[in-house]
Backbone of each chain as ProteinMPNN parsed JSONL, in Angstrom:
{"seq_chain_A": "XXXXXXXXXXXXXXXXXXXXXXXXXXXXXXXXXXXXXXXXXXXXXXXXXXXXXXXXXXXXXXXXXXXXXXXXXXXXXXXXXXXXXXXXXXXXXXXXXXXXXXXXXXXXXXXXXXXXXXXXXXXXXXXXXXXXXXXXXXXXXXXXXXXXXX", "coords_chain_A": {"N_chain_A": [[120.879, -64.077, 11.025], [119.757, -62.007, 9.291], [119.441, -60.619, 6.558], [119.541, -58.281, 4.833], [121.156, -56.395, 6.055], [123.676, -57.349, 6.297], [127.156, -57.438, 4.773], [127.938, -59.335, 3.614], [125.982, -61.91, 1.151], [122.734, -63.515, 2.366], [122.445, -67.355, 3.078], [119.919, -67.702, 1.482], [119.851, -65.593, -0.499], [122.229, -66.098, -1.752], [121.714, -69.018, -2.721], [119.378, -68.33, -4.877], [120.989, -66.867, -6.186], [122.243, -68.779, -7.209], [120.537, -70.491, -8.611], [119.552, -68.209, -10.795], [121.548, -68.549, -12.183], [122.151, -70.652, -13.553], [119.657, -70.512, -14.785], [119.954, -68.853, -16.382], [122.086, -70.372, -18.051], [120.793, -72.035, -19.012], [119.226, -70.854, -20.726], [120.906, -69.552, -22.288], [122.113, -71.657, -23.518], [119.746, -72.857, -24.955], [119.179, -70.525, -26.685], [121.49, -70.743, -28.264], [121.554, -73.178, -29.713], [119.072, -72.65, -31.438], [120.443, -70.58, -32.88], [122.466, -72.446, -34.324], [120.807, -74.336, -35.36], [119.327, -72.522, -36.909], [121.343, -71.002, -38.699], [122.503, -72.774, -39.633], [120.728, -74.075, -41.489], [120.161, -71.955, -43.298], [122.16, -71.731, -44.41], [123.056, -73.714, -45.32], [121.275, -74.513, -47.178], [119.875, -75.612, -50.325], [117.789, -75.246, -51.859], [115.297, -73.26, -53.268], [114.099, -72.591, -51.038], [112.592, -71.43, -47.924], [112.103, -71.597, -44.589], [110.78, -70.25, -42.927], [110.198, -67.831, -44.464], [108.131, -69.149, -46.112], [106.95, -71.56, -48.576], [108.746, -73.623, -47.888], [109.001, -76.58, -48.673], [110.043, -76.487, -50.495], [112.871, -76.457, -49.667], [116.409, -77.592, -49.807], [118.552, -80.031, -48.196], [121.74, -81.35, -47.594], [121.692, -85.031, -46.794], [122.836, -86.11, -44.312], [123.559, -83.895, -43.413], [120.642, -82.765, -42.787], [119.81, -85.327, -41.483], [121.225, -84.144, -38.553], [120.253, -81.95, -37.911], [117.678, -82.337, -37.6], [118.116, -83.689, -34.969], [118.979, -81.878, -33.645], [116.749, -80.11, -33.525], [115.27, -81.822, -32.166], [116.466, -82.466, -29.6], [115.967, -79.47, -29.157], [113.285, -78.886, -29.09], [112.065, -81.0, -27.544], [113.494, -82.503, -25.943], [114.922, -80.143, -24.39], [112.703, -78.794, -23.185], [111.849, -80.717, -21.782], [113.72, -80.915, -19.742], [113.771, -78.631, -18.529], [111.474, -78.361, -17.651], [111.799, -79.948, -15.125], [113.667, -78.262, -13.878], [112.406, -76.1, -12.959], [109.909, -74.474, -10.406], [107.074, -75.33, -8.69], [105.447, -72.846, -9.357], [106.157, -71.696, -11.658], [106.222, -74.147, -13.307], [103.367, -74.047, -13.212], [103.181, -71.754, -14.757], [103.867, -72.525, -17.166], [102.393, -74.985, -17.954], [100.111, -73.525, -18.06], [101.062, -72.454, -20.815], [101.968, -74.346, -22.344], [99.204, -75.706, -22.409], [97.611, -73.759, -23.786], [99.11, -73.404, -26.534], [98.372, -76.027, -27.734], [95.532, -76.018, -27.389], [94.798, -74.049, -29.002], [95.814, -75.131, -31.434], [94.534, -76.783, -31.594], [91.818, -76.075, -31.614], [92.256, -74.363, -34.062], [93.388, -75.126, -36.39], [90.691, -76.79, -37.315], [89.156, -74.283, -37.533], [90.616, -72.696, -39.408], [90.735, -74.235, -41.842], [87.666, -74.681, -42.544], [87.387, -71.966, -43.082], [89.049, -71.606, -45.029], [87.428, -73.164, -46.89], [85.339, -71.805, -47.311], [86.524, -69.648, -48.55], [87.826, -67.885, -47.906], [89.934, -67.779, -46.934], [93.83, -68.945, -47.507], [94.397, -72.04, -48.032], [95.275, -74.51, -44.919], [98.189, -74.833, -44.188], [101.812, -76.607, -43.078], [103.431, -75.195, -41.706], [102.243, -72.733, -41.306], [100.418, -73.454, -38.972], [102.44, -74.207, -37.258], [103.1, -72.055, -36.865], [100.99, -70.999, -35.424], [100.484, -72.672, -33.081], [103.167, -71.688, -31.876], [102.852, -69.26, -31.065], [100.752, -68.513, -30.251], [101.587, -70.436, -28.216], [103.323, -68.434, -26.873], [102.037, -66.184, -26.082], [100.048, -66.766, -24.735], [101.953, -67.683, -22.508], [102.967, -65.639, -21.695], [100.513, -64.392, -20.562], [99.694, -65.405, -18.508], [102.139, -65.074, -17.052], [102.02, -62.335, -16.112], [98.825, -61.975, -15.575], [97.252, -63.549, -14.505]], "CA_chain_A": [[119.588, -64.218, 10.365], [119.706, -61.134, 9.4], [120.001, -61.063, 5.584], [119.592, -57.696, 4.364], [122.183, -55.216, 6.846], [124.797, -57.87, 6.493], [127.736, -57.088, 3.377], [127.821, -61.04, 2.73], [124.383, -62.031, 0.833], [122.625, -64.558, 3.124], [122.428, -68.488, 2.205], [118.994, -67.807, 0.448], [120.568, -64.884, -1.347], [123.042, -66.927, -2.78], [120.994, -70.001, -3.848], [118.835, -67.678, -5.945], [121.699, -66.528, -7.249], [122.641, -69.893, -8.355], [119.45, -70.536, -9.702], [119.236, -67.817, -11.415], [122.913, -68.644, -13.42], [121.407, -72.016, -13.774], [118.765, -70.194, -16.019], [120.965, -67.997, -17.843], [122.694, -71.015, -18.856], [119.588, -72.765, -20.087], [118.352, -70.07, -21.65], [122.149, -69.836, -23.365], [122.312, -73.147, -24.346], [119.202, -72.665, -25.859], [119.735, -69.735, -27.858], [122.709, -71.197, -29.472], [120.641, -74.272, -30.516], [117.998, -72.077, -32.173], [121.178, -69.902, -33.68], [123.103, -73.222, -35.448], [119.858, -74.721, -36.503], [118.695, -71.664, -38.399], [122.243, -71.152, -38.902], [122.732, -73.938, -40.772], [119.526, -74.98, -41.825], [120.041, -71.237, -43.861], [123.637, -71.35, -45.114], [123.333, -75.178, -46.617], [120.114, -74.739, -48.099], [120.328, -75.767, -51.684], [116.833, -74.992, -52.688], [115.167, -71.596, -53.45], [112.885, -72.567, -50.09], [112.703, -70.722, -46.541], [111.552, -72.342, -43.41], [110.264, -69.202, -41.936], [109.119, -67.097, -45.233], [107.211, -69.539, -46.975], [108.378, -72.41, -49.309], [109.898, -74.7, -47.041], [108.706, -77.318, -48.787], [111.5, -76.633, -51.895], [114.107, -76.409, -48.877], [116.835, -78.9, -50.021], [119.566, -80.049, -47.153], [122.848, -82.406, -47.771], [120.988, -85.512, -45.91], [123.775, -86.058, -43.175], [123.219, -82.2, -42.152], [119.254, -82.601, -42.487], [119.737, -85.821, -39.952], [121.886, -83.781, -37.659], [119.544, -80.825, -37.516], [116.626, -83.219, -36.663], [118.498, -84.343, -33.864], [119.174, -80.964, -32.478], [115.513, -79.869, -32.751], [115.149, -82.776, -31.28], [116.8, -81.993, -28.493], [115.259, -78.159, -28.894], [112.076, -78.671, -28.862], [111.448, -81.859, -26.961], [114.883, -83.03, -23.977], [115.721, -78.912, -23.321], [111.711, -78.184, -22.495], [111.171, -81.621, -20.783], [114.731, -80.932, -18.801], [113.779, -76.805, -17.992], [109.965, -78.513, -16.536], [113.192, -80.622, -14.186], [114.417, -77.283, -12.881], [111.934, -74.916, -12.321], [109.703, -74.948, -9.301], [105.737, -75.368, -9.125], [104.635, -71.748, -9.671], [106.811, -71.555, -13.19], [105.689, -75.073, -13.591], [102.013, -74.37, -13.65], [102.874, -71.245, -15.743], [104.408, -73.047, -18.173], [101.594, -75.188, -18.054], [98.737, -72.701, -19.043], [101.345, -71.672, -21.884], [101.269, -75.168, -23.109], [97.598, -75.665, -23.15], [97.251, -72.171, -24.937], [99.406, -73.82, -27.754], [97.836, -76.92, -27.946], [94.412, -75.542, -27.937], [94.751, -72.928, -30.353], [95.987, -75.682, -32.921], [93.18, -78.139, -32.022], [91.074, -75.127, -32.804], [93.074, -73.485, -35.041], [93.303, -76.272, -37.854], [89.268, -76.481, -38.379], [88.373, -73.027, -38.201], [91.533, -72.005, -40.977], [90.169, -75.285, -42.846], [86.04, -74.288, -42.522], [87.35, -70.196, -43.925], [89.375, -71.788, -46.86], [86.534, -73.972, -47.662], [84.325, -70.477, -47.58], [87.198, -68.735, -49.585], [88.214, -66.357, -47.155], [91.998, -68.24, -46.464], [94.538, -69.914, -48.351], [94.234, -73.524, -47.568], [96.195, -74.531, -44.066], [99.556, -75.123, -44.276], [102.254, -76.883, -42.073], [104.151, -74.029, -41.053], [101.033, -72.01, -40.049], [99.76, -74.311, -37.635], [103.513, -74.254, -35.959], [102.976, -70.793, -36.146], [100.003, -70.668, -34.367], [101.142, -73.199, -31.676], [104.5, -70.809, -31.14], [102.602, -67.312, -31.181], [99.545, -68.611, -28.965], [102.011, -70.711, -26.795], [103.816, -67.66, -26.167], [100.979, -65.429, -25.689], [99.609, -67.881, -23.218], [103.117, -67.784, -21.335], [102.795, -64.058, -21.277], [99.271, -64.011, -19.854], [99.695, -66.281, -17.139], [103.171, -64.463, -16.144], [101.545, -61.212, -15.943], [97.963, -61.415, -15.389], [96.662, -64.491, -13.634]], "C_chain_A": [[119.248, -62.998, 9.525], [120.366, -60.641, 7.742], [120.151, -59.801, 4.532], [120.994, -56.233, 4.774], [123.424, -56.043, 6.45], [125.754, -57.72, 5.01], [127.442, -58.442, 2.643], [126.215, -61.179, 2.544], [124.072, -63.495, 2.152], [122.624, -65.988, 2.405], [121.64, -68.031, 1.063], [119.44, -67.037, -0.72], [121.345, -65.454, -2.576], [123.085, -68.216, -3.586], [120.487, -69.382, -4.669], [119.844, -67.274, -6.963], [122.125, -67.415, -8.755], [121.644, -70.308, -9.185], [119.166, -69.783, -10.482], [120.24, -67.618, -12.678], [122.19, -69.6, -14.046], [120.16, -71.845, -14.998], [119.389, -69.707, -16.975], [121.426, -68.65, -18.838], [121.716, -71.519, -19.372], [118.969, -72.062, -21.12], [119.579, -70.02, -22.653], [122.096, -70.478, -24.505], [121.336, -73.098, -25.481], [118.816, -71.789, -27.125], [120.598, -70.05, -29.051], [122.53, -72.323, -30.067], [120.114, -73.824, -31.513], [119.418, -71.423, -33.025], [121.729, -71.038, -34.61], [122.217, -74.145, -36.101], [119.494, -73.632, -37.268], [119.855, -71.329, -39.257], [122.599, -72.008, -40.625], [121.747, -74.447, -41.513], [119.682, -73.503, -43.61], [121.058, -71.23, -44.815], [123.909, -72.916, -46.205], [121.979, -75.479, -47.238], [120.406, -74.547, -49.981], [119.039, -75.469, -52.215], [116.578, -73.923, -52.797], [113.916, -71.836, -52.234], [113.384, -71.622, -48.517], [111.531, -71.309, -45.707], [110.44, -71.459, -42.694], [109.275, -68.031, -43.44], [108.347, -67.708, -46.196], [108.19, -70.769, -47.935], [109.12, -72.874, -49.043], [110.108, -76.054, -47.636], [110.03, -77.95, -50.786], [112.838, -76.239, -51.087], [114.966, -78.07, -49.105], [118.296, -78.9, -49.105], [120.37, -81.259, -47.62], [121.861, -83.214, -46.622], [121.76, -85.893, -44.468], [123.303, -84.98, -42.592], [121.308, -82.287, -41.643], [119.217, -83.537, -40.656], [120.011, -84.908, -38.617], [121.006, -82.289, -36.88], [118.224, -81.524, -37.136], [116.524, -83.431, -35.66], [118.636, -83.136, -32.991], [117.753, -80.111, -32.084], [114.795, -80.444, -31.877], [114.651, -82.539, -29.558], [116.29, -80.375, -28.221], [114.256, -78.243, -28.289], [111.465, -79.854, -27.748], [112.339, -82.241, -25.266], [114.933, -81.309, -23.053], [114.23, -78.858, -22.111], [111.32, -79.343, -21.422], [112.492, -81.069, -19.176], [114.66, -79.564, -17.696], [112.657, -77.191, -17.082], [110.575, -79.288, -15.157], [112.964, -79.353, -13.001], [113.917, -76.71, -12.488], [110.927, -75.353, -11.135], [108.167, -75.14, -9.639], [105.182, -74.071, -9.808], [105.129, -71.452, -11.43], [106.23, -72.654, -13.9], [104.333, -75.236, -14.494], [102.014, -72.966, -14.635], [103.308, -71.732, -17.067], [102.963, -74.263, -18.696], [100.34, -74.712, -19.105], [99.754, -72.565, -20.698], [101.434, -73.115, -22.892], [100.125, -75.656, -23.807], [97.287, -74.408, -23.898], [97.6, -72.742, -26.075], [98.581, -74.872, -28.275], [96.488, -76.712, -28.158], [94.378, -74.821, -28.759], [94.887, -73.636, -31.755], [94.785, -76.643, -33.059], [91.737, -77.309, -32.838], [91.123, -74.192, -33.375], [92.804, -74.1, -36.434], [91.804, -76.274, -38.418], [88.996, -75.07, -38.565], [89.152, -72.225, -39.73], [90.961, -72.952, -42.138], [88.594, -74.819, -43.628], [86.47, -72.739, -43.424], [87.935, -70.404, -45.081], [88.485, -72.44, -47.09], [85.657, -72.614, -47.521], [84.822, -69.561, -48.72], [87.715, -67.694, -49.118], [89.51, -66.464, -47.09], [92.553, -68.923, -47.535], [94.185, -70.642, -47.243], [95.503, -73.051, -46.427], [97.489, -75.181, -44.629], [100.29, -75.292, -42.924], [102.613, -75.683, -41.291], [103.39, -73.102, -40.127], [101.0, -72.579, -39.096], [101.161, -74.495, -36.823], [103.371, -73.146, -35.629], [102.317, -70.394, -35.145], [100.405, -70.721, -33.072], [102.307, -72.216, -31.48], [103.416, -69.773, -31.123], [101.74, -67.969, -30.331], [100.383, -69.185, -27.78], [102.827, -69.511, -25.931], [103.06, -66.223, -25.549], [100.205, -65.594, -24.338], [100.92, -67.652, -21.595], [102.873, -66.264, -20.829], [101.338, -63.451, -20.426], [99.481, -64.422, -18.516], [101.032, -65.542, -16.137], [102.556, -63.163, -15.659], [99.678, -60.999, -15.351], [97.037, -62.812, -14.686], [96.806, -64.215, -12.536]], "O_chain_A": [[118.154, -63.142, 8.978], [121.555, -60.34, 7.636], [120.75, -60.02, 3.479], [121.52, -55.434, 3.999], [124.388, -55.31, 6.228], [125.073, -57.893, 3.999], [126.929, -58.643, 1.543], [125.362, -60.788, 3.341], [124.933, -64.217, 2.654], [122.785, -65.96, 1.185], [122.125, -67.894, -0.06], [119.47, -67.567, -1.831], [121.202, -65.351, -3.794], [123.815, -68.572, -4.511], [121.032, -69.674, -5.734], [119.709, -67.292, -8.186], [122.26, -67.275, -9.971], [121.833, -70.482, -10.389], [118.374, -70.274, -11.286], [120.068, -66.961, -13.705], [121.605, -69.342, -15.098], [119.814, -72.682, -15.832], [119.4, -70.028, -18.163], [121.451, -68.283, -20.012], [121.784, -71.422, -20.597], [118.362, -72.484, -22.104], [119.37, -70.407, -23.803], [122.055, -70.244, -25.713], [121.677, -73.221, -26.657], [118.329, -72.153, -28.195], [120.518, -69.782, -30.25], [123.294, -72.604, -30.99], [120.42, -74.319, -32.598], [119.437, -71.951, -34.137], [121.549, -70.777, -35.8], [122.534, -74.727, -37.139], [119.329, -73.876, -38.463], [119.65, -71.302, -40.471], [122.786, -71.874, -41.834], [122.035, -75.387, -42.254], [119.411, -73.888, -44.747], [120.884, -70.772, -45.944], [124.55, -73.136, -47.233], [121.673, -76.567, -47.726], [120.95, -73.647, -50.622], [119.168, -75.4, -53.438], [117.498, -73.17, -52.478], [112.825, -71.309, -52.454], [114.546, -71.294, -48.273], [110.357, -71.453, -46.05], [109.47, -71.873, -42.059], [108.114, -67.626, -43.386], [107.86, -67.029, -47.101], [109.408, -70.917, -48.037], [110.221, -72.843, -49.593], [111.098, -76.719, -47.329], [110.412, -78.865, -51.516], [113.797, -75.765, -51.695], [114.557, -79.193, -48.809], [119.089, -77.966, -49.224], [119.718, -82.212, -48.046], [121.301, -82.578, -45.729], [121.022, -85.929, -43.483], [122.734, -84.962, -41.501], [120.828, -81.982, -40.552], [118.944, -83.155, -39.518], [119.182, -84.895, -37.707], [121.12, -81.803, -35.755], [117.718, -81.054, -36.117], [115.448, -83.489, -35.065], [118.463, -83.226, -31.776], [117.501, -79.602, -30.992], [113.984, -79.992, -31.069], [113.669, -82.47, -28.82], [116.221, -80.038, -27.04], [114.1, -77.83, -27.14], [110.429, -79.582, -27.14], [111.986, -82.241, -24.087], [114.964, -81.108, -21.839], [114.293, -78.865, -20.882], [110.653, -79.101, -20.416], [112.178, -80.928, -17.994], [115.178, -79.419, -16.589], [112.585, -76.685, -15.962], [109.878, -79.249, -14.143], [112.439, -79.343, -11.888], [114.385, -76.283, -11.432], [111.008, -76.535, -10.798], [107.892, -75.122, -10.839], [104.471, -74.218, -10.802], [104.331, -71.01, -12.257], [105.726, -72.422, -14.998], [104.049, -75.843, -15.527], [101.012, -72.85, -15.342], [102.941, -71.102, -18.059], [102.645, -74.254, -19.885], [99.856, -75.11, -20.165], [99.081, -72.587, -21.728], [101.036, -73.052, -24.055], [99.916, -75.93, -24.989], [96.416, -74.496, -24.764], [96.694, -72.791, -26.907], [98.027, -74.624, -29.346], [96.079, -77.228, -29.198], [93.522, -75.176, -29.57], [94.442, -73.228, -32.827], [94.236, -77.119, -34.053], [91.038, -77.546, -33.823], [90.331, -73.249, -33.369], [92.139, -73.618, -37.352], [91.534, -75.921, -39.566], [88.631, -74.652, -39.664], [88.661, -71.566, -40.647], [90.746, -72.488, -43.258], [88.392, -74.661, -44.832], [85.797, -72.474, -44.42], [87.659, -69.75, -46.087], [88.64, -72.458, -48.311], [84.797, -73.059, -48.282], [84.145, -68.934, -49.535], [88.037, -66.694, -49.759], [90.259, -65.49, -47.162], [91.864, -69.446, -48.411], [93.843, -70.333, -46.102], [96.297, -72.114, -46.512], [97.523, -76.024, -45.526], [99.968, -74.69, -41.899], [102.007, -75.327, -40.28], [103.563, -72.762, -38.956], [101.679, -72.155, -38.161], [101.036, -74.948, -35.685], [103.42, -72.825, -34.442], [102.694, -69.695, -34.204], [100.63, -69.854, -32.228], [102.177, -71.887, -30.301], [103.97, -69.714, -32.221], [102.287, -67.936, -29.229], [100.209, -68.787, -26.629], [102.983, -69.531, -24.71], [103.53, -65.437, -24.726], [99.907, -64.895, -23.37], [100.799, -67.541, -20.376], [102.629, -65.92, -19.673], [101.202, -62.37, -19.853], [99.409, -63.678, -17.538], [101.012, -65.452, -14.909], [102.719, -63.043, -14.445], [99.341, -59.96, -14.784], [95.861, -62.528, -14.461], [96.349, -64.939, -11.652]]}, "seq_chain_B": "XXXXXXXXXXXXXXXXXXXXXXXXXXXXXXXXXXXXXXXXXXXXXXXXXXXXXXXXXXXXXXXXXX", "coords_chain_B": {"N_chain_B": [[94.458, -67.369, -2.008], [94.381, -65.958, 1.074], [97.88, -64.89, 2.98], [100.332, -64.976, 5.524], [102.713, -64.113, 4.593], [104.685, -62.053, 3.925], [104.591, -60.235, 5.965], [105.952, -61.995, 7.614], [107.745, -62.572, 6.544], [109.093, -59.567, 6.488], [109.638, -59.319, 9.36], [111.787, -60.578, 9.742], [113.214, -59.279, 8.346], [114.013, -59.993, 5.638], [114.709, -60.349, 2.016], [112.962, -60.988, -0.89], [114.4, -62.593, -2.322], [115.999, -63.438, -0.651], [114.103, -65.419, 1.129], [113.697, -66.703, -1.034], [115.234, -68.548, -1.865], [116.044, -69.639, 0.478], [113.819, -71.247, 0.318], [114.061, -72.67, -1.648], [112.964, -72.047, -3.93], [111.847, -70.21, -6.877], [112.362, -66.197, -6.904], [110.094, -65.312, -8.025], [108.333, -66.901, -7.975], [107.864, -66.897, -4.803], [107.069, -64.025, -4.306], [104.686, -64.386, -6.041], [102.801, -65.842, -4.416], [102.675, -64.476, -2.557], [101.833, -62.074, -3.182], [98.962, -63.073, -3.782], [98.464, -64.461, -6.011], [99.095, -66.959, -6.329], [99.014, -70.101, -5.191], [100.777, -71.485, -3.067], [102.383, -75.091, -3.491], [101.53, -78.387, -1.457], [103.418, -79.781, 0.109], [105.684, -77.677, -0.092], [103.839, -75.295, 1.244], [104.457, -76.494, 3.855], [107.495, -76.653, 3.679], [107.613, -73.913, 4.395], [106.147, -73.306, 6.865], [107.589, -75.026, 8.131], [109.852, -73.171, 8.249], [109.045, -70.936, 8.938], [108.664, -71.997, 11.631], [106.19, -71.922, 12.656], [102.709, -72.842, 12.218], [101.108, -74.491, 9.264], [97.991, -73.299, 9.11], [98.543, -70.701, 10.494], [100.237, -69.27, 9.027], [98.325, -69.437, 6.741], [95.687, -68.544, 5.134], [92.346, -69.782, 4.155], [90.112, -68.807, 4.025], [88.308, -70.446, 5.628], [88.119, -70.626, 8.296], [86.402, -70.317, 11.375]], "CA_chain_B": [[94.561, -67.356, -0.809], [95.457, -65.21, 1.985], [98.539, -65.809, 3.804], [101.574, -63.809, 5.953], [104.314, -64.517, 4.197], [105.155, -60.869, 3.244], [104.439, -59.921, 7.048], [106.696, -63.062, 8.545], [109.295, -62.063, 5.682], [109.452, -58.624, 6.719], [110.412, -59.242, 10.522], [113.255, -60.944, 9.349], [114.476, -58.464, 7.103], [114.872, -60.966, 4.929], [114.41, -59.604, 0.911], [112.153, -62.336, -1.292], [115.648, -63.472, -2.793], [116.541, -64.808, 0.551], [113.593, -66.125, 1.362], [113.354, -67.848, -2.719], [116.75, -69.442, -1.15], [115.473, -70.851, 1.635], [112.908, -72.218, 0.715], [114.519, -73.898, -2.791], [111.812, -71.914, -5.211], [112.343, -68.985, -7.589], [112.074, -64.898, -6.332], [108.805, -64.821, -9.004], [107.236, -67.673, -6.796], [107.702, -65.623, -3.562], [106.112, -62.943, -4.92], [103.26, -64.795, -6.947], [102.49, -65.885, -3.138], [102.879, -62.926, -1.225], [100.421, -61.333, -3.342], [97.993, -64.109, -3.588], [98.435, -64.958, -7.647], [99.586, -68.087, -6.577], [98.84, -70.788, -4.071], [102.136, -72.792, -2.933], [101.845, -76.931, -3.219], [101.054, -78.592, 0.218], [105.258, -79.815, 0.204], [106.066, -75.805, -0.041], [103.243, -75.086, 2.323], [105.216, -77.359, 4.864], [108.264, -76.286, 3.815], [106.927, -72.726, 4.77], [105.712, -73.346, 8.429], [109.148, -75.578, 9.25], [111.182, -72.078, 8.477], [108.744, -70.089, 10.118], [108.118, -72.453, 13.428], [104.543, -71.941, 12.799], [101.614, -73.905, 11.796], [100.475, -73.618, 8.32], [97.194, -72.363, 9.254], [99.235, -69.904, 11.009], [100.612, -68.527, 7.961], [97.888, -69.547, 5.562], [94.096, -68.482, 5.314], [91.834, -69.787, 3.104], [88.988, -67.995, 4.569], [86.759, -71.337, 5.711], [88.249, -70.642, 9.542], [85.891, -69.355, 11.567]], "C_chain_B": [[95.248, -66.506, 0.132], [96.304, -65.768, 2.948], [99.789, -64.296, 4.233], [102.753, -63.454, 5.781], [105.265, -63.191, 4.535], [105.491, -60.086, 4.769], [106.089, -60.647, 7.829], [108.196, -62.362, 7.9], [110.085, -60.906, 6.162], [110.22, -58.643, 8.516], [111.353, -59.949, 10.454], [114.134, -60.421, 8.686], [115.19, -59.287, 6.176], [114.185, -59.94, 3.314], [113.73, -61.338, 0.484], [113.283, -63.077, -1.645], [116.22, -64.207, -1.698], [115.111, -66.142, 0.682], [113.338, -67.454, 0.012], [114.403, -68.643, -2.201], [116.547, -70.338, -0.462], [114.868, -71.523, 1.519], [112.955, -73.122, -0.859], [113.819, -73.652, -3.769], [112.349, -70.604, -5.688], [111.773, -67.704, -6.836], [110.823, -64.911, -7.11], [107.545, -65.437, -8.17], [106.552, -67.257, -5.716], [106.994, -64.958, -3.575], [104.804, -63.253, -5.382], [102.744, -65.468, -5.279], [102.208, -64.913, -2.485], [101.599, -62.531, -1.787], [99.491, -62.182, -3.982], [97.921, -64.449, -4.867], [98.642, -66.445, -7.578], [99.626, -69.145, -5.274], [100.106, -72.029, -3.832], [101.047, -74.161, -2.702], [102.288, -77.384, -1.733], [102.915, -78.905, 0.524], [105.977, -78.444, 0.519], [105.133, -75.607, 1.028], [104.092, -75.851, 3.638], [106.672, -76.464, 5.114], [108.15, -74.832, 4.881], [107.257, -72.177, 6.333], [107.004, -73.764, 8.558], [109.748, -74.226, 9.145], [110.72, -71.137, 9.292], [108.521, -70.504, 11.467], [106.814, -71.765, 13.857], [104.015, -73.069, 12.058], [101.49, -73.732, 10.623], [99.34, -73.365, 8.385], [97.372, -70.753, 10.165], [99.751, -69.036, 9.574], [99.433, -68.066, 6.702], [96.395, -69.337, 6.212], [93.021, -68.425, 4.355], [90.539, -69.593, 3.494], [87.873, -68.213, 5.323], [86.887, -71.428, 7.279], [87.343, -70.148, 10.226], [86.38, -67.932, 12.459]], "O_chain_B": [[96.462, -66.305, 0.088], [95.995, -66.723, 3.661], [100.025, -63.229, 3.667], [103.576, -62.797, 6.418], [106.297, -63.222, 5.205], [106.506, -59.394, 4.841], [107.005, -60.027, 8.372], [109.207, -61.891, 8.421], [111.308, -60.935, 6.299], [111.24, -58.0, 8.765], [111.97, -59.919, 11.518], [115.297, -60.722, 8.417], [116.393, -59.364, 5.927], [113.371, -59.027, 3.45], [113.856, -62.399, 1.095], [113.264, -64.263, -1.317], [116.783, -65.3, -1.751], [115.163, -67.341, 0.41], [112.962, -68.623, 0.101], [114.045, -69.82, -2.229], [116.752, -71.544, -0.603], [114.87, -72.534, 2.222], [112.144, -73.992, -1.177], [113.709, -74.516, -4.639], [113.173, -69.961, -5.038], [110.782, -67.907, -6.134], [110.178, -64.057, -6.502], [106.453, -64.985, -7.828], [105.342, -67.181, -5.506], [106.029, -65.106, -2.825], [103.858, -62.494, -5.166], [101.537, -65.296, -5.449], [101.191, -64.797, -1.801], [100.522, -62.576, -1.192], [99.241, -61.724, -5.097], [96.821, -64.996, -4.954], [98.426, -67.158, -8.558], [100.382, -68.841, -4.352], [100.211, -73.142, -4.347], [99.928, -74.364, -2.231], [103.162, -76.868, -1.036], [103.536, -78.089, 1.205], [106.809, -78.335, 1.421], [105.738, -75.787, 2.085], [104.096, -75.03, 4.554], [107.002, -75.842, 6.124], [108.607, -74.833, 6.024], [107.991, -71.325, 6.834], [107.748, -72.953, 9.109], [110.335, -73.989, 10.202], [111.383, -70.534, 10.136], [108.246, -69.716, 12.372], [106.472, -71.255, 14.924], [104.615, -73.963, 11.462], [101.755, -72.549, 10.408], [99.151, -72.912, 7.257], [96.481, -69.93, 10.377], [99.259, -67.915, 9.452], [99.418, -67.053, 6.003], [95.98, -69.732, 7.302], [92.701, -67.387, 3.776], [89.782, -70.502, 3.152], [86.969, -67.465, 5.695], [86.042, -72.129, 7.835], [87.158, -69.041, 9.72], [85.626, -66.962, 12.537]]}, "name": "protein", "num_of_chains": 2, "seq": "XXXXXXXXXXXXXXXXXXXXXXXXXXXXXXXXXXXXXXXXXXXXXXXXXXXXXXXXXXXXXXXXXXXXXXXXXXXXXXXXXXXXXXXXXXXXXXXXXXXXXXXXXXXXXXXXXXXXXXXXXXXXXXXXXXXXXXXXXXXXXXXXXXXXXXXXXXXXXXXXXXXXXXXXXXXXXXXXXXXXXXXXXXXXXXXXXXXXXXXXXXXXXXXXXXXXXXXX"}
């Protein structure tokens, strides 16, 4: 019983362990998603547009590759995060949680108040990209609160 | 909520990585327990008591005992 004097790690020891490969690889996998979509999304761009600095909207893709990169944000953004809420346990669960609603609120009231300050003159008009921005920078802000300070 | 985890843990000399083992949840969980950030679900509460061969009001105290 005796899990810390002994050289061999105990069972629990060595489930964590596995769970914690079990992340590595998810987190892997998902890295190298995010690397051959920007990847590629960067190297077969035929327009003078950028996804990330503005002007996405003159981003031009062979339509075979566009499908194929659809399919893997697809799978980015929607199968990895439903499959990672699978693996982890309640307490990651419900932080993952708050870091959702952080995103999701921030865009519900994100979109009128950027709308209400360009109709004052203070903003450029909203744009798509912002409002993903938001949702990513608040959902990860959110994740970071709740890991640290809840 | 207060509870003994950290207490029960320690006379076992067990480290939180065993106990995250045993009981099938991550070392962050453990911890977000131990020091009260985080209230395990009544399934984990169970789990809990079966490893310790206590009660879970034995482990767990949500302050309304008298």
């Amino acid at each position: 019983m005796n899990a810390r004097n002994s050289s061999e790690p105990g069972p629990g020891e060595a489930r964590t362990r596995q769970r914690r490969r079990r992340q590595m690889i998810f987190l892997a996998v998902a890295a190298v998603l995010g690397g051959v979509i920007g990847g590629a999304t960067g190297f077969f761009d035929q327009g003078d547009g950028n996804l990330f600095a503005g002007g996405w909207e003159q981003m031009k893709l062979p339509p075979a590759l566009a499908i194929g990169i659809a399919v893997l944000l697809l799978g980015g953004f929607l199968a990895l995060p439903l499959y990672g809420f699978k693996m982890v346990d309640d307490y990651k669960r419900e932080i993952n949680l708050v870091a959702f609603t952080g995103g999701c609120l921030s865009v519900l009231s994100g979109f009128p108040i950027w709308a209400v300050l360009h109709a004052g003159g203070f903003v450029p008009a909203p744009h798509a990209f912002g409002i993903f921005a938001i949702a990513f920078v608040s959902m990860y802000a959110s994740f970071l609160f709740a890991r640290w300070r809840l | 909520m207060k509870n003994r985890l950290k207490v029960l843990r320690a006379e076992r000399d067990w480290s939180q990585a065993e106990l995250a083992g045993r009981l099938d949840v991550s070392r962050q969980a453990v911890n977000a327990i131990e020091t009260g950030k985080h209230d395990p679900s009544l399934p984990l509460a169970f789990r809990i008591a079966r490893l310790f061969e206590m009660r879970i009001e034995e482990i767990f105290d949500d302050g309304e005992n008298p």
